[in-house]
C-alpha positions in Angstrom: 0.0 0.0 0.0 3.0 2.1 1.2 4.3 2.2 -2.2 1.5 2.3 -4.2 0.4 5.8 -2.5 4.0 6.9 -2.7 4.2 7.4 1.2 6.8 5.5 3.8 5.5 2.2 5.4 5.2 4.6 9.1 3.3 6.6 7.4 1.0 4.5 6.5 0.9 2.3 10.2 0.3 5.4 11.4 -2.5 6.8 9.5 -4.1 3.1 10.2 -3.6 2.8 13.8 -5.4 6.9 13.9 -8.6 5.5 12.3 -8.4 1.9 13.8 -7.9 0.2 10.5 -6.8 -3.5 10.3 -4.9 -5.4 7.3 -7.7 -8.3 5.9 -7.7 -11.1 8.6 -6.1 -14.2 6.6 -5.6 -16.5 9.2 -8.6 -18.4 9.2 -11.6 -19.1 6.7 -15.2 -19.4 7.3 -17.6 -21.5 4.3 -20.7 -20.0 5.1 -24.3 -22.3 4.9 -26.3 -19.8 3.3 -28.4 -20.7 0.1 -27.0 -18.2 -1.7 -23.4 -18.2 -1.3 -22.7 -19.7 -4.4 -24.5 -16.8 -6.2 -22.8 -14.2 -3.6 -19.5 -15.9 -4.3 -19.8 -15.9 -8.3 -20.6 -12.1 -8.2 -17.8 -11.2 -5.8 -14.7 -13.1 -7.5 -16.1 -12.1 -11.0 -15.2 -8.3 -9.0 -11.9 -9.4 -8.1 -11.5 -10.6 -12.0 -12.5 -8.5 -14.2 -12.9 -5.2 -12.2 -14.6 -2.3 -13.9 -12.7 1.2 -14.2 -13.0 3.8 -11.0 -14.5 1.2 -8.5 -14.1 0.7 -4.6 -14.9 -2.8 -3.2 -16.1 -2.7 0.5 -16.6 -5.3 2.8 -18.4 -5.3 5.9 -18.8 -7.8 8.2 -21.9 -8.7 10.7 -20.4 -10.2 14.4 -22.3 -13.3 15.3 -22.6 -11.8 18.5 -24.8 -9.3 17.0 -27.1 -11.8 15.4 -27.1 -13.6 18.6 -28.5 -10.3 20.4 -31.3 -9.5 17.6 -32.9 -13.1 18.3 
């Protein structure tokens, strides 16, 4: 990221640690149940592959300790 922005890695580190921002967790991996995963997962990777011109991917997570509250 550092060099792709032209700024130092510390720069960076710090401007992430300021907002609380974390890297993408990779040390674990999650196949989800849902009936439509396969769908969800077909549109996401086709993203990843051919992504169109001027576009930001988001991803947001819900905790399953906020589903657990809702019920």
């Amino acid at each position: 990221m550092a060099a792709e922005v032209g700024r130092s890695h510390t720069t960076i580190r710090r401007v992430r640690n300021a907002f609380g921002l974390r890297p993408h967790p990779s040390e674990k991996f999650m196949l989800s149940s849902g009936p439509l995963f396969v769908d969800k997962m077909q549109d996401i990777v086709g993203l990843y592959i051919s992504l169109p011109d001027r576009t930001v991917v988001l991803r947001l997570d819900q905790k399953s300790q906020i589903k657990a509250l809702d019920r």
